[in-house]
BALOBA-1460 file (C-alpha; in Angstrom, 3 decimals):
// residues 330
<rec num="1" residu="x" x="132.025" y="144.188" z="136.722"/>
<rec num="2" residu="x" x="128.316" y="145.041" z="136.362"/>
<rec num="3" residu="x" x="127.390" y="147.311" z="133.186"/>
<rec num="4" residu="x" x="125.682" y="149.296" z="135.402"/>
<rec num="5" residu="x" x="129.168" y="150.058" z="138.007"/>
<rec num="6" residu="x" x="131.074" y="150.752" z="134.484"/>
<rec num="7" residu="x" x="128.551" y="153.424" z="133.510"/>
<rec num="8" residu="x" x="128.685" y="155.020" z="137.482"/>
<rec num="9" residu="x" x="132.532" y="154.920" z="137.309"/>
<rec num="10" residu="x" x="132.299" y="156.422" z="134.001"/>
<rec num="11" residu="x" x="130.431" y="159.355" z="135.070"/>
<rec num="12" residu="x" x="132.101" y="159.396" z="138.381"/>
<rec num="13" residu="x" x="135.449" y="159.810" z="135.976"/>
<rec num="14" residu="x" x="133.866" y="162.600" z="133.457"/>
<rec num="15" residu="x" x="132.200" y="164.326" z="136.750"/>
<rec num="16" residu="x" x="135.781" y="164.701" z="137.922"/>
<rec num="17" residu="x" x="137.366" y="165.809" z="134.968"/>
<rec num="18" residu="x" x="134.741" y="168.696" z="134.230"/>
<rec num="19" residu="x" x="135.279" y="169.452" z="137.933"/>
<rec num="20" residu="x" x="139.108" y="169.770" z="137.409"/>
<rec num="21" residu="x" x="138.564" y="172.585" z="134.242"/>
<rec num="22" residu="x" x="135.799" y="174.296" z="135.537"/>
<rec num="23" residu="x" x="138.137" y="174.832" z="138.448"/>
<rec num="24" residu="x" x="141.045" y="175.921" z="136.352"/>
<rec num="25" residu="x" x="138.481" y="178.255" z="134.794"/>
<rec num="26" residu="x" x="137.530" y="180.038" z="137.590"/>
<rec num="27" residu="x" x="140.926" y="180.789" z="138.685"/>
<rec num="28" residu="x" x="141.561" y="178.162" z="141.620"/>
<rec num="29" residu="x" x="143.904" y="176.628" z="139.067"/>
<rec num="30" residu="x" x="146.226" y="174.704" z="140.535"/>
<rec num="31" residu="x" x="144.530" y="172.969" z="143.581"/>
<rec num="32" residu="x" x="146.762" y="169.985" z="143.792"/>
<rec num="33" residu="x" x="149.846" y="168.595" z="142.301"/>
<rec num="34" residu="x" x="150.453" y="168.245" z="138.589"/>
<rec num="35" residu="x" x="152.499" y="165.775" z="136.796"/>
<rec num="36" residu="x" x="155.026" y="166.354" z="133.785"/>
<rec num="37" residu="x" x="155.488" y="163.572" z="131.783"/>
<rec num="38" residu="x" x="159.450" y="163.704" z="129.849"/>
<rec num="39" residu="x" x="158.562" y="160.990" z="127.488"/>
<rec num="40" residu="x" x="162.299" y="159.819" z="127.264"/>
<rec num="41" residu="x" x="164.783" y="157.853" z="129.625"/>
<rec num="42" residu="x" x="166.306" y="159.973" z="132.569"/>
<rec num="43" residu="x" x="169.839" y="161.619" z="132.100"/>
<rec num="44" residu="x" x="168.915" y="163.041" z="129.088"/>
<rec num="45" residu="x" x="169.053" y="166.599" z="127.841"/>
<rec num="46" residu="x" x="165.450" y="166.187" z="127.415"/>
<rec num="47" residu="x" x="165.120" y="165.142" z="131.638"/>
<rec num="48" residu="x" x="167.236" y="168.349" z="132.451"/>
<rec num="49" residu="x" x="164.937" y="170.595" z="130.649"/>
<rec num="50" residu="x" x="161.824" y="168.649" z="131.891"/>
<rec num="51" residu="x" x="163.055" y="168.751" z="136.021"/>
<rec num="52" residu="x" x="164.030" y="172.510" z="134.990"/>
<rec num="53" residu="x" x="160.253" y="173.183" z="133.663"/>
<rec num="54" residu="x" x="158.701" y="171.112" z="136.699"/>
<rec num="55" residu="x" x="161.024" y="173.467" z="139.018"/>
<rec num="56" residu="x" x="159.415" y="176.450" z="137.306"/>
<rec num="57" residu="x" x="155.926" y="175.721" z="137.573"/>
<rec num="58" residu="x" x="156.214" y="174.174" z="140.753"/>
<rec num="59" residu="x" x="157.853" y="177.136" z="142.643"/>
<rec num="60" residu="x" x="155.199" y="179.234" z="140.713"/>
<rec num="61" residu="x" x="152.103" y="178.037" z="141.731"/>
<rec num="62" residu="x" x="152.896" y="176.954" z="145.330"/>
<rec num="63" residu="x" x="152.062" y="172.785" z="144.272"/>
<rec num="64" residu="x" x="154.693" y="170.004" z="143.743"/>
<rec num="65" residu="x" x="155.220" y="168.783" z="139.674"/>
<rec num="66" residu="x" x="155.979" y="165.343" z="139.700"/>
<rec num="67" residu="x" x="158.304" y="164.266" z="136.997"/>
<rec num="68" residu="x" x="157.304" y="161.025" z="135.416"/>
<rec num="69" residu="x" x="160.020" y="159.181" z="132.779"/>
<rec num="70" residu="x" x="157.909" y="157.785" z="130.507"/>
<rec num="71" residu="x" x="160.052" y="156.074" z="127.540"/>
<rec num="72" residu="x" x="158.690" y="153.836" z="125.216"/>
<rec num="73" residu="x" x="158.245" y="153.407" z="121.302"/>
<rec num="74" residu="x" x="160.454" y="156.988" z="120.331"/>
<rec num="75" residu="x" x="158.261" y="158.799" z="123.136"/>
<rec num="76" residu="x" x="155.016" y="157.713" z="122.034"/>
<rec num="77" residu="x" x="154.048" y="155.768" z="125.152"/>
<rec num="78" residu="x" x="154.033" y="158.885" z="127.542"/>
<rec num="79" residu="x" x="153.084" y="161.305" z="124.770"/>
<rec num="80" residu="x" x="149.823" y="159.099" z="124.586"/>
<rec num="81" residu="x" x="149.276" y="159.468" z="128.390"/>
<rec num="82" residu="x" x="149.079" y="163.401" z="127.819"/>
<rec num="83" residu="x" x="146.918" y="163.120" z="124.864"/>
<rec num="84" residu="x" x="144.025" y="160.763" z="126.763"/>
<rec num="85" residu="x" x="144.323" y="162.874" z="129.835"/>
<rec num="86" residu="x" x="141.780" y="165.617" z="131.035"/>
<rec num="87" residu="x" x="142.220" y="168.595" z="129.401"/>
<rec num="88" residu="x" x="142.270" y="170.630" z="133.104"/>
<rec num="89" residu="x" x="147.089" y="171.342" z="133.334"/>
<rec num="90" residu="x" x="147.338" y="169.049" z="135.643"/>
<rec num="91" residu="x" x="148.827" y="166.616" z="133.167"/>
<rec num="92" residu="x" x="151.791" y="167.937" z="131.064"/>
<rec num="93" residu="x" x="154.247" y="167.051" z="127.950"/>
<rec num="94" residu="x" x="157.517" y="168.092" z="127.778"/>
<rec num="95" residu="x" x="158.718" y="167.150" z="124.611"/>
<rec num="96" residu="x" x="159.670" y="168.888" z="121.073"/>
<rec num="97" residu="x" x="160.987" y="168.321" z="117.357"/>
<rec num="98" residu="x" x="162.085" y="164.617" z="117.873"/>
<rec num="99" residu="x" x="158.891" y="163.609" z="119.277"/>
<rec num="100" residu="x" x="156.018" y="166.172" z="117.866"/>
<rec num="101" residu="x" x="157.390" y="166.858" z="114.289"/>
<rec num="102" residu="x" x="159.716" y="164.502" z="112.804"/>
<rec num="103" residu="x" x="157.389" y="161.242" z="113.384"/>
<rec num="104" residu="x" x="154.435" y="163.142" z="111.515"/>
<rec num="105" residu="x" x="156.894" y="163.852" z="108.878"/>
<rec num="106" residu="x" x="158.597" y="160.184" z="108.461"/>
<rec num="107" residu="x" x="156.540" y="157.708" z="110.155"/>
<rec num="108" residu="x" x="153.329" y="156.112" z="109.371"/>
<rec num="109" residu="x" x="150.712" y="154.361" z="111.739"/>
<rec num="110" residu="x" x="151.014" y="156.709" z="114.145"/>
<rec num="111" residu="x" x="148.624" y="156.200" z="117.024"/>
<rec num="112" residu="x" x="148.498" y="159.988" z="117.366"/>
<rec num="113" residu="x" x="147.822" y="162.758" z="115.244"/>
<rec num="114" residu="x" x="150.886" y="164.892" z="116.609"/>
<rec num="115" residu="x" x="149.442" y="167.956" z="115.156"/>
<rec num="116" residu="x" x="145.891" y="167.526" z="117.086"/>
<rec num="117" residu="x" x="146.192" y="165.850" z="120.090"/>
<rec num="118" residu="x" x="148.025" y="168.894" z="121.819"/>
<rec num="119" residu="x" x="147.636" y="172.080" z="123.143"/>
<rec num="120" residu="x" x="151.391" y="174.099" z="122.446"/>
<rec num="121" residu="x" x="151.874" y="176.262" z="125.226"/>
<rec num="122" residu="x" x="155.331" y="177.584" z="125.061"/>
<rec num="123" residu="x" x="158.908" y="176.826" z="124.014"/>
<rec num="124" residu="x" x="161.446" y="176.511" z="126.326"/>
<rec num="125" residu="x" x="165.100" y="176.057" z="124.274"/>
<rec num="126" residu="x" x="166.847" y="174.863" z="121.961"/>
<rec num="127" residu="x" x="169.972" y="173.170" z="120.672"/>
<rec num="128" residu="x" x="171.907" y="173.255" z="117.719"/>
<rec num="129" residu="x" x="173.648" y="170.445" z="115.118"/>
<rec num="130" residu="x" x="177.054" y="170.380" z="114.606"/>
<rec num="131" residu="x" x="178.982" y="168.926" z="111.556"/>
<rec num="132" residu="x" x="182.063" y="167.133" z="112.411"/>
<rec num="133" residu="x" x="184.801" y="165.042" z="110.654"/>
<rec num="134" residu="x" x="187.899" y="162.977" z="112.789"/>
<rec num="135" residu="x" x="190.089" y="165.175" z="113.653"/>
<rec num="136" residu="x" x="192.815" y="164.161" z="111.467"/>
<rec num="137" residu="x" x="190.278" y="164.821" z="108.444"/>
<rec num="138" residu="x" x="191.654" y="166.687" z="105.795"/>
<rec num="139" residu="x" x="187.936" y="168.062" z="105.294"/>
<rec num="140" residu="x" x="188.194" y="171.672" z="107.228"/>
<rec num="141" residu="x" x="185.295" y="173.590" z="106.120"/>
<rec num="142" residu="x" x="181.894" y="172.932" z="104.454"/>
<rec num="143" residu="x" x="183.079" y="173.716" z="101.153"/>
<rec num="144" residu="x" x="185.893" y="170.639" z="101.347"/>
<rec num="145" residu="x" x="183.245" y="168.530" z="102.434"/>
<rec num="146" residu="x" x="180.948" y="169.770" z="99.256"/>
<rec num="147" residu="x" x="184.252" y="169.056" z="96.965"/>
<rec num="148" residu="x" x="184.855" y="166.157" z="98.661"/>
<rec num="149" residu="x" x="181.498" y="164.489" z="98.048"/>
<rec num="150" residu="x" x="180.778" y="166.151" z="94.649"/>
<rec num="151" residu="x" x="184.313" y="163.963" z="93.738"/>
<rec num="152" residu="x" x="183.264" y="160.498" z="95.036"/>
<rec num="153" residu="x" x="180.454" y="160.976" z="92.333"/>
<rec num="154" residu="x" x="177.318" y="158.637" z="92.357"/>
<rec num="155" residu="x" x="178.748" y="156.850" z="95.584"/>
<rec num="156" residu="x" x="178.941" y="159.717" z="97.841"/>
<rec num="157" residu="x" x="180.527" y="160.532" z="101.053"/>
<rec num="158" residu="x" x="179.164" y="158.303" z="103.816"/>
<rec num="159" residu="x" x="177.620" y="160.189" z="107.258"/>
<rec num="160" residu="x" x="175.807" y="158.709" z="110.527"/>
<rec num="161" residu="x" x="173.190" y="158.796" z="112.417"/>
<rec num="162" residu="x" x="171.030" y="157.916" z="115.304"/>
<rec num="163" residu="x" x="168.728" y="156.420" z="113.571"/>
<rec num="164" residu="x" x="165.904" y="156.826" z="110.113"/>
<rec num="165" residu="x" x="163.403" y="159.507" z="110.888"/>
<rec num="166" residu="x" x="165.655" y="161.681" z="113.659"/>
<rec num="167" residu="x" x="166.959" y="165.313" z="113.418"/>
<rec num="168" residu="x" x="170.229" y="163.877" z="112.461"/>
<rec num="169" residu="x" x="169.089" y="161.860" z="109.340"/>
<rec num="170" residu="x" x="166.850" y="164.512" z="108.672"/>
<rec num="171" residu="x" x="169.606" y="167.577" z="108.549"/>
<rec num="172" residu="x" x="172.036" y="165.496" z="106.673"/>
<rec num="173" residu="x" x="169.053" y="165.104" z="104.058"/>
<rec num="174" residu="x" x="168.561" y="168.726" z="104.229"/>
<rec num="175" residu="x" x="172.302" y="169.315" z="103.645"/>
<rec num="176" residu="x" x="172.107" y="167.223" z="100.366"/>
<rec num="177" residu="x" x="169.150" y="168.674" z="98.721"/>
<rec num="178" residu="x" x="170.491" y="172.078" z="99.474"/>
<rec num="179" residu="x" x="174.131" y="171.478" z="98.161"/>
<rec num="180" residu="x" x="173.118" y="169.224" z="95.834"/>
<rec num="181" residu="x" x="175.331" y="166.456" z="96.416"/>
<rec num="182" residu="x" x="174.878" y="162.286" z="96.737"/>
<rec num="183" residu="x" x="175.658" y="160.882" z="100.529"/>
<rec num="184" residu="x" x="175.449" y="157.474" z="101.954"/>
<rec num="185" residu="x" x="172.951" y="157.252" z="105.786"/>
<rec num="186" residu="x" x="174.771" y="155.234" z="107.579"/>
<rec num="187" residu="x" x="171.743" y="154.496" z="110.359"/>
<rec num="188" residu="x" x="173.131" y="153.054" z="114.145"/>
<rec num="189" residu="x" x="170.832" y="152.511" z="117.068"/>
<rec num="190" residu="x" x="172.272" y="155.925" z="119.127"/>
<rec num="191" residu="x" x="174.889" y="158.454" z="118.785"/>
<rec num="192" residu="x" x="177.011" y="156.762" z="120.760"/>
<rec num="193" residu="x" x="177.781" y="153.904" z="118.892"/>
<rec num="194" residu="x" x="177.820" y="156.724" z="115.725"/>
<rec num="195" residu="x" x="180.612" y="158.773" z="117.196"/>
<rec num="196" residu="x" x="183.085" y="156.307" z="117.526"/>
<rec num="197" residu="x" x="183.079" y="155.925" z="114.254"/>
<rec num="198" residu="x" x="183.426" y="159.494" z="113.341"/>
<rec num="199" residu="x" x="186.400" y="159.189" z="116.065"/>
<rec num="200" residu="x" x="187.781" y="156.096" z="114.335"/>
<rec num="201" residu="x" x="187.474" y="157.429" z="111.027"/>
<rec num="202" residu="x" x="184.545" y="154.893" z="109.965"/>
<rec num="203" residu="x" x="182.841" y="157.511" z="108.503"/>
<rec num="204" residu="x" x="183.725" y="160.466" z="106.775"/>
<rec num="205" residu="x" x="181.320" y="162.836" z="108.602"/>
<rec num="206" residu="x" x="178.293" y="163.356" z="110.831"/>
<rec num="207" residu="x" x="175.811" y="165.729" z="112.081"/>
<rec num="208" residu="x" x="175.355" y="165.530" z="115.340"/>
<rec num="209" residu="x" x="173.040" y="167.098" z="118.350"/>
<rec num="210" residu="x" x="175.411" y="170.098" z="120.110"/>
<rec num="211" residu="x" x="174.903" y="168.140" z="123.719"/>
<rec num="212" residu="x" x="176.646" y="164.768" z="122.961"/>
<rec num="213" residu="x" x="179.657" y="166.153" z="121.556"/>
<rec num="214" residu="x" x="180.787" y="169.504" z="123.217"/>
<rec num="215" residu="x" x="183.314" y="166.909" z="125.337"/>
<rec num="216" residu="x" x="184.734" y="165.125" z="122.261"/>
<rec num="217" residu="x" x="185.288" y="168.453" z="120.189"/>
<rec num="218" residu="x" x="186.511" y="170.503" z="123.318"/>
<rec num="219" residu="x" x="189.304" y="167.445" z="124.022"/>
<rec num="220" residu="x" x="189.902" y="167.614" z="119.839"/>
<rec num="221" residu="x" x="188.826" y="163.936" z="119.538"/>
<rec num="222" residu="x" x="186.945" y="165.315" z="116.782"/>
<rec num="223" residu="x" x="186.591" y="168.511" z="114.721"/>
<rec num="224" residu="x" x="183.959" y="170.543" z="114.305"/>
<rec num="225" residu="x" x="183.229" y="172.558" z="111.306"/>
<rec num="226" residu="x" x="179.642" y="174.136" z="111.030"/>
<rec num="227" residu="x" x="176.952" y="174.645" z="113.539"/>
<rec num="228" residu="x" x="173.340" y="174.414" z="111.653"/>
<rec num="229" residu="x" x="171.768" y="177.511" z="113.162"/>
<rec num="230" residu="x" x="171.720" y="180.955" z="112.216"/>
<rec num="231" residu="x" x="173.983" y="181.562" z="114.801"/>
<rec num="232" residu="x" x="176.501" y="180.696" z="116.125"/>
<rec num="233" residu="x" x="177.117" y="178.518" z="119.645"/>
<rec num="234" residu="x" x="177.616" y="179.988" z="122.670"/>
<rec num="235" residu="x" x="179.175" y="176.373" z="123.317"/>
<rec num="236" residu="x" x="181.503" y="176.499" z="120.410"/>
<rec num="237" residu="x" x="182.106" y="180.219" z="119.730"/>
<rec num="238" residu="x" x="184.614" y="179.844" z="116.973"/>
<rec num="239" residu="x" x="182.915" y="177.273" z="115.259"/>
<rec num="240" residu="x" x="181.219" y="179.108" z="111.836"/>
<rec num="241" residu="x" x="177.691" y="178.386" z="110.938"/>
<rec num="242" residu="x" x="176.448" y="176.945" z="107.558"/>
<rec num="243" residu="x" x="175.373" y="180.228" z="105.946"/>
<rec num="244" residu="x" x="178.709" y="182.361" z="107.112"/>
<rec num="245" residu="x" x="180.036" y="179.098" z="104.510"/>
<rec num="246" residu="x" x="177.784" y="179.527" z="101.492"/>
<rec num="247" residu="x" x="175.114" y="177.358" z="102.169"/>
<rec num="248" residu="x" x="172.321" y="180.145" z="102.572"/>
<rec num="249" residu="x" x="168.926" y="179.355" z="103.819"/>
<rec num="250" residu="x" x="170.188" y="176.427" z="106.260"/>
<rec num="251" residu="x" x="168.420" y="177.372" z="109.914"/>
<rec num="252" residu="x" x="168.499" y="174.048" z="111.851"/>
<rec num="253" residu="x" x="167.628" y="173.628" z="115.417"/>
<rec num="254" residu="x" x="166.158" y="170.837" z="117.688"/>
<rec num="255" residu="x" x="163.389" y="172.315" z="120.251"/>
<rec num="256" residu="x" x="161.585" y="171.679" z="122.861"/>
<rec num="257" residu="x" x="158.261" y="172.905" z="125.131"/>
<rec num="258" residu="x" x="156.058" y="172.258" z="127.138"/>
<rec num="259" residu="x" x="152.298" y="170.746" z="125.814"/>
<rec num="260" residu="x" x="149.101" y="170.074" z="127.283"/>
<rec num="261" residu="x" x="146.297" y="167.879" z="126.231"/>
<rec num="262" residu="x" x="144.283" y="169.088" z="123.303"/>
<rec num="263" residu="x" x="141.628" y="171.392" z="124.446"/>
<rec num="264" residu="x" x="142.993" y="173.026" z="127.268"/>
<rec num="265" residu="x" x="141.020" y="176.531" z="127.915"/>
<rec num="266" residu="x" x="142.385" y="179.715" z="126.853"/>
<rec num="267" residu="x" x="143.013" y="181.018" z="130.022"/>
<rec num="268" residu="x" x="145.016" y="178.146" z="131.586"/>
<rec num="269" residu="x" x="147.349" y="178.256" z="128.429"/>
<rec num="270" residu="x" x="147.921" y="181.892" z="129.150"/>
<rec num="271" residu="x" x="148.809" y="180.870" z="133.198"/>
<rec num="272" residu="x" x="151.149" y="178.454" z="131.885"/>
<rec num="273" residu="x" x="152.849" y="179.994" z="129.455"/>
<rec num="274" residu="x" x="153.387" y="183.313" z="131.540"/>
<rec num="275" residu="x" x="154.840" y="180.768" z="134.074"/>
<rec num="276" residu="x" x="157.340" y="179.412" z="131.826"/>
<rec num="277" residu="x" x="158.697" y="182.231" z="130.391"/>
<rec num="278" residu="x" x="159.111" y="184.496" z="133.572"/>
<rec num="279" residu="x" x="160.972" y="181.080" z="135.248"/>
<rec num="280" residu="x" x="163.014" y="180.738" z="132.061"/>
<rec num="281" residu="x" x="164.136" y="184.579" z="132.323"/>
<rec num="282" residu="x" x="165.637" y="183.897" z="135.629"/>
<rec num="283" residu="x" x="169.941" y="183.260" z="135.481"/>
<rec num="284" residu="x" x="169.557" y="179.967" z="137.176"/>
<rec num="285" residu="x" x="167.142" y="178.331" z="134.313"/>
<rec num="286" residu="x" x="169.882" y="180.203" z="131.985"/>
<rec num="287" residu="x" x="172.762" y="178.925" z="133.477"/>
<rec num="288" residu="x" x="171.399" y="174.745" z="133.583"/>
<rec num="289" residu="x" x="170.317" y="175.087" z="130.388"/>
<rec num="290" residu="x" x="173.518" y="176.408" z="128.782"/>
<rec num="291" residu="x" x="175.452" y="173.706" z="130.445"/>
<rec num="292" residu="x" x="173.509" y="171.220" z="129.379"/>
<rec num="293" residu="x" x="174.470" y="172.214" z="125.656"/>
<rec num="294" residu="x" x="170.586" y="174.397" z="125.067"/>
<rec num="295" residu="x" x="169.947" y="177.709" z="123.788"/>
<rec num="296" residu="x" x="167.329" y="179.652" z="125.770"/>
<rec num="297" residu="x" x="164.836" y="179.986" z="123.521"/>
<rec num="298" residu="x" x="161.141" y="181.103" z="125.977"/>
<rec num="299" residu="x" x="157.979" y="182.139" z="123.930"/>
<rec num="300" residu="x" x="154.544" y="182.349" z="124.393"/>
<rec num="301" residu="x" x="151.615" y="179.724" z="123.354"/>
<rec num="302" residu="x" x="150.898" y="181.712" z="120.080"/>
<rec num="303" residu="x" x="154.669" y="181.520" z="118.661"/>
<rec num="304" residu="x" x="155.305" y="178.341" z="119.373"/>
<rec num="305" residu="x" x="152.176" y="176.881" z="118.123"/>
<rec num="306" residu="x" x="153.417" y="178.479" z="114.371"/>
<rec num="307" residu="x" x="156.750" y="176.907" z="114.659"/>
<rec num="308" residu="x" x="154.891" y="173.194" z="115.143"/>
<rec num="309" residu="x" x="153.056" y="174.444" z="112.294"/>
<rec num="310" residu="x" x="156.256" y="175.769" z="109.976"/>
<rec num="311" residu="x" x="158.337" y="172.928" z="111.169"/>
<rec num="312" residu="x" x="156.130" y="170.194" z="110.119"/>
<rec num="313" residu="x" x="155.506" y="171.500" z="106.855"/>
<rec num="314" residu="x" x="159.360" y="172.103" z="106.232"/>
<rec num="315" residu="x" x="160.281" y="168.570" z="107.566"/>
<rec num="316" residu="x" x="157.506" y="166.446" z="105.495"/>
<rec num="317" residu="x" x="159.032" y="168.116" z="102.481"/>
<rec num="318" residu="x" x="162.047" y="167.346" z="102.854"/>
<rec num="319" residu="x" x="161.267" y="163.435" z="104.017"/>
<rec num="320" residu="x" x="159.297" y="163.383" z="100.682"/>
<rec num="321" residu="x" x="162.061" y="164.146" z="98.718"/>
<rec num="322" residu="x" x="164.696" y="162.323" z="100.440"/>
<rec num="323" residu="x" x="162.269" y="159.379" z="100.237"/>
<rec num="324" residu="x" x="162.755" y="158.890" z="104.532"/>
<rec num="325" residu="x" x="159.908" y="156.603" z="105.236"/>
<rec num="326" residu="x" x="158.511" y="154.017" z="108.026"/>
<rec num="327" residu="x" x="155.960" y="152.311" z="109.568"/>
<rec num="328" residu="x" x="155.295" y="152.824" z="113.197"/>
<rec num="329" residu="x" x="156.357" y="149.544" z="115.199"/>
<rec num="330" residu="x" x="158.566" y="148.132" z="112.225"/>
């Protein structure tokens, strides 16, 4: 191709863009159909809250939201598709703590700046983790896991995860710097693989994400002891949370909400945002979201900007100290 067609497709390209905000701007916002990009596999609890968000927006505005699975590299592939698109909502990220937090906080090489390639515009929910033993364990409460660890010494107890770097790993840490006790990271490639052996009694306990294992606790294939929020489950009502057993200060959740490219205007952030959270007051959104294991958690652009703020500077210090480190790509 001739320099000269690059540089006319080029400005054909940048015409178009400018076109697309200035139209946003002046109200017409949306003219055509906008795509959500759920930078994770399909089936997921991320996918549910994605199709739920494009359902929102799309009944709305009067224009279809395509969702587009995008998986790849721990969502980095179609968070990167968000971040180089034009900043004019008709490209969108649904993602959260997993994908916009934790990686600034544990991973280096990052191809993104998390923190700066985004525009927050509004949280959607929330779910919680869940401590759990076999259920034959004699370890029944938080304070027999403490004892329990606190008398294997300099060896530990030994817990799971889904991997180095994800909200698993990263609340077990937590749990050991704020109980002060030594524990062994067992790392697997997925919870799956991770809860068989809590089941089989390969390990002597786990966090684990709420969604995966309301089944396996509700059957009593394995027990559950503390939920990490300051609340407790709607899920798993009778299950206690970490501060109602000592361990004060120990607010856990895994989030997610809906982003756009970084500099999207003021006023199209405020659209959004008011979209989201009237759709998510509606029973229906309540209702799939429950079921799906989430806690309704809607708020506006402003609030949910902070918590990517608060979260990220929580998270890095706790990587820091728990020395959780890695290179993007390794």
């Amino acid at each position: 191709m001739h320099r000269r067609t690059v540089l006319k497709a080029m400005a054909a390209g940048i015409a178009v863009a400018t076109a697309g905000v200035s139209r946003a701007a002046d109200g017409a916002f949306p003219a055509k159909p906008m795509r959500l990009i759920v930078p994770y596999p399909p089936g997921g609890v991320t996918d549910v809250a994605g199709r739920l968000a494009g359902d929102i927006l799309s009944r709305k505005f009067g224009q279809p939201v395509v969702v587009e699975n995008r998986p790849g590299a721990n969502g980095m592939i179609g968070s990167q598709q968000v971040a180089t698109a034009p900043p004019d909502g008709y490209t969108l990220l649904l993602n959260g703590l997993g994908g916009m937090v934790l990686p600034m906080a544990t991973v280096t090489g990052l191809p993104l700046d998390m923190s700066r390639a985004f525009t927050p515009i509004g949280q959607m929910a929330e779910f919680i983790n869940v401590l759990i033993v076999r259920a034959d364990s004699p370890v029944r409460s938080v304070d027999d896991l403490i004892a329990a660890a606190r008398a294997r010494n300099k060896d530990g107890l030994n817990y799971g995860s889904n991997g180095v770097g994800t909200s698993v790993h990263l609340t077990s840490a937590f749990f050991a710097q704020r109980t002060g006790t030594n524990l062994l990271h067992v790392p697997y490639k997925g919870s799956g693989e991770m809860l068989v052996d809590v089941v089989n009694g390969n390990l002597d306990f786990s966090f684990s994400n709420l969604p995966p294992v309301m089944g396996l606790v509700r059957k009593g294939a394995i027990r559950a002891i503390a939920v990490t929020s300051s609340y407790r489950s709607k899920q798993l009502p009778d299950v206690p949370t970490m501060a109602e057993q000592g361990v004060a200060d120990f607010d856990v959740t895994s989030w997610l909400g809906l982003y756009g490219p970084a500099g999207l205007p003021a006023g199209l952030v405020s659209k959004l945002s008011a979209a989201l959270q009237e759709g998510m007051a509606q029973p229906q959104a309540v209702e799939t979201l429950s079921a799906a294991g989430f806690e309704p958690r809607p708020s506006g652009a402003d609030a949910f900007a902070e918590l990517n703020r608060a979260e990220l500077a929580r998270w890095k210090q706790v990587a820091t100290r728990a020395n959780i480190s890695l290179k993007f790509g390794a």
